[in-house]
C-alpha positions in Angstrom: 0.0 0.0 0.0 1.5 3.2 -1.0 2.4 6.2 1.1 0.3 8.5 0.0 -2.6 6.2 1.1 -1.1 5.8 4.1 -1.4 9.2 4.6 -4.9 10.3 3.1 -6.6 7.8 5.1 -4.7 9.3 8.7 -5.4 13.0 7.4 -9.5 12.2 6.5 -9.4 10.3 9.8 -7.6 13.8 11.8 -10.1 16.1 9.7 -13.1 13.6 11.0 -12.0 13.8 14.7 -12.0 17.7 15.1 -15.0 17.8 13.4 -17.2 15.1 14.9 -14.5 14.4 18.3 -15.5 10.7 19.0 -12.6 9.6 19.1 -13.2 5.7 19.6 -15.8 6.0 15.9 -13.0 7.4 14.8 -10.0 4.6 15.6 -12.3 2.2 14.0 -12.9 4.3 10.5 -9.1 4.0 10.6 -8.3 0.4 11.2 -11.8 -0.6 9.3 -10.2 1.5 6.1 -6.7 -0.6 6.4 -8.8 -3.9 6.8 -10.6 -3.2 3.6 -8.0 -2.3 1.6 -6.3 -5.3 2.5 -8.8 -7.6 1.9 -9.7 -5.8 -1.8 -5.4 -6.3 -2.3 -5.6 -10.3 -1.5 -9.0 -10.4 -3.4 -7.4 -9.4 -6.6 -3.4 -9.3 -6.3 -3.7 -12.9 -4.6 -3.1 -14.1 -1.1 0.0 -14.5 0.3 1.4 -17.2 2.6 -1.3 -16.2 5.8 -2.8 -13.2 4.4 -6.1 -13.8 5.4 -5.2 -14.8 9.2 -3.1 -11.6 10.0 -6.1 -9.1 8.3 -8.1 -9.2 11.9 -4.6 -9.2 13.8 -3.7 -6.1 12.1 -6.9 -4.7 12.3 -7.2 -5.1 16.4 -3.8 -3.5 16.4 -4.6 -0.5 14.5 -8.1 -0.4 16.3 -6.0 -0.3 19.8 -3.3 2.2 18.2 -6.0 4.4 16.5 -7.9 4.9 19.8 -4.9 5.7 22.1 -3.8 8.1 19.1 -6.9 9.9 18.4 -8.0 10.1 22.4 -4.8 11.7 23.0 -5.4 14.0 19.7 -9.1 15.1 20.7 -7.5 15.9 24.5 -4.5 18.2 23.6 -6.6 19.3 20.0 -6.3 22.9 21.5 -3.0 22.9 22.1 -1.3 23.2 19.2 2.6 22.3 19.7 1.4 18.8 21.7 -1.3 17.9 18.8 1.5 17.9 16.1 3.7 16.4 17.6 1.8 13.7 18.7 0.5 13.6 14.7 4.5 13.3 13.8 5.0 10.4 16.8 2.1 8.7 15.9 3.3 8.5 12.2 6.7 7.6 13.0 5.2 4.7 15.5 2.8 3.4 12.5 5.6 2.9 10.1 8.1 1.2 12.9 5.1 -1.0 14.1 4.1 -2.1 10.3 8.6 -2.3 9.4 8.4 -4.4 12.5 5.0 -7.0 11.1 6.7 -7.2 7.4 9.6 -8.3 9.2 7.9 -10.9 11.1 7.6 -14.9 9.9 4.7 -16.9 11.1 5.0 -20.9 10.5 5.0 -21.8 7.4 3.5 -25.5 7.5 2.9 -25.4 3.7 6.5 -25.2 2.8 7.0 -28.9 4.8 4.6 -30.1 2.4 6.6 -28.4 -0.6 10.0 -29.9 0.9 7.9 -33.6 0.7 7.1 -33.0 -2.6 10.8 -32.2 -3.8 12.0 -34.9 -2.0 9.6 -37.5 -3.8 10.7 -35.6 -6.7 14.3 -36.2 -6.6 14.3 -39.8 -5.0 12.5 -40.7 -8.4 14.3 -38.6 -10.6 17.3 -40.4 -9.0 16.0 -43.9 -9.4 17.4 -46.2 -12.3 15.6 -45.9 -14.9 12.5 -48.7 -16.2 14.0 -50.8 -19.3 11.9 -53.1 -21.6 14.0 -54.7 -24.3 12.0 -57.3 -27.3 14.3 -59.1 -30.0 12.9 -61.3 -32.8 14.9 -63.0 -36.0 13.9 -60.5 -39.1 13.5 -62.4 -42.9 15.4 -58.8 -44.1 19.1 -57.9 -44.2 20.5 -55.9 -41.4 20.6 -53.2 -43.6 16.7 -52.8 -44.3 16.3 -53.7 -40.6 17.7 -50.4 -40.0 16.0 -49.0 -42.5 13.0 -49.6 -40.7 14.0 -48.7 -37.5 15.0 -45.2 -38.6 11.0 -44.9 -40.0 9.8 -46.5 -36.8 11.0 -43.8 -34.4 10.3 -41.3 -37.0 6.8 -42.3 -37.2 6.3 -42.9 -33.3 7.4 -38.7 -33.4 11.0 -39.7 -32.1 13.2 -36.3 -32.2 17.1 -36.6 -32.2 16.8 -39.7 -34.4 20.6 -41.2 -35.4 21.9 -44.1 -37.3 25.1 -45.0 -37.0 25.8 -47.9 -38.8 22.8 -50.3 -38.5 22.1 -49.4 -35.0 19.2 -46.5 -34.7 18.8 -44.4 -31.9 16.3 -41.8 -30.5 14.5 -39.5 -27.7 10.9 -39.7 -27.2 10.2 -37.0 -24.1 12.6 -38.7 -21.1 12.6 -42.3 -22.8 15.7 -43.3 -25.0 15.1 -46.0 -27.6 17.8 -48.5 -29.3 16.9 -50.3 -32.2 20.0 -52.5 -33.5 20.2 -55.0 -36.4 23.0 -57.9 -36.8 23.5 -59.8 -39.7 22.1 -63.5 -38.8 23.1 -65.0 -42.5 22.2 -63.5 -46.2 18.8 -62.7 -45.9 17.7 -62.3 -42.4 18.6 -60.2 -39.4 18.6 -60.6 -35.5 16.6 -57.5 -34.1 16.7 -56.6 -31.0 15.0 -53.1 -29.1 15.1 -51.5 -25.9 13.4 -48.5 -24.3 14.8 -46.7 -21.3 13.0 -43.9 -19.4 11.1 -42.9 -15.5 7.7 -44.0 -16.3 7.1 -47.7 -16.6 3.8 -47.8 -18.4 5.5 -45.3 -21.4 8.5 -47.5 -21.6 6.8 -50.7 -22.1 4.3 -48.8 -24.8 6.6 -47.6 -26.4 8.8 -50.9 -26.5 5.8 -52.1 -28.1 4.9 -49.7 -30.8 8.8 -49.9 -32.0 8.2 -54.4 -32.2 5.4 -53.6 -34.0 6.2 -51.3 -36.6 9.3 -53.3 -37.4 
């Protein structure tokens, strides 16, 4: 909340006491006016981390400030030198009290949820990975065989896609794909695949799709 609302909302609530006095309607116009404008910032600039539980804790502070301040203002409102100065006391006490609050951590029980969550995170990230291997006798030379492996992963949507030789390899997302022909005599091949990756149903799937195509 800027400064400049800071201060209108102090100087409408001065202007109200020395023309109505009531002192105690007024120390509630002032912490009611801070407790709305809080509430309108979390309704549409989001909450933060216990927003809505210190709204009322900062609105019975203010209440209790605001009504020792503006009793002491409507008592010494006549004498000129003591009603300023308790104006320029009573500022510099807000803005220590409020330094003070923005400088102060409640528990934050969320963030043992959020430290959980990255743990899981890394213990699977750290895990070996899931690998499903198929191999078959192919009535094709090595050569086609990897041939057809290379249109396999490109048809399956495979991105960094390399032949070297008659072995084919290739990413899909986190899962890493082999496909590798041997000559068995002149006109057959021995196949075999594997798939590597985190997720165990994706592997296999993919393991599949790649036996199938060839």
């Amino acid at each position: 909340m800027g400064l400049i609302l800071k201060f209108a909302i102090l100087f409408f609530c001065i202007k109200h006491l020395l023309d109505h006095g009531r002192p105690i309607t007024t120390a509630f116009i002032y912490a009611g006016s801070f407790l709305i404008l809080g509430f309108l910032g979390g309704l549409f600039f989001g909450w933060a981390e216990y927003g809505l539980l210190l709204l009322p804790f900062n609105f019975l502070i203010d209440a209790v400030v605001g009504l020792v301040f503006f009793s002491l203002l409507d008592r010494y409102r006549d004498r000129l030198f003591l009603f300023y100065a308790l104006i320029v006391a009573g500022i510099a006490m807000n803005f220590g009290f409020h330094l003070w609050i923005s400088n102060f951590t409640l528990p934050d029980f969320g963030s043992e949820q959020k430290v959980a969550a990255s743990r899981a995170h890394s213990a699977q990230s750290s895990a070996p990975p899931h690998l499903w291997s198929h191999h078959k006798v192919l009535n094709v030379s090595a050569e086609i065989c990897a041939q057809r492996g290379v249109a396999s992963l490109h048809a399956l949507n495979f991105s960094s896609v390399v032949r070297n030789g008659t072995y084919v390899y290739g990413n899909s997302g986190t899962n890493r794909a082999a496909v590798k022909c041997v000559e068995h005599d002149q006109e057959s091949s021995f196949l075999y695949i594997a798939v590597a990756g985190p997720v165990k149903r994706s592997v296999e799937d993919l393991r599949n799709k790649i036996a199938w195509s060839m």
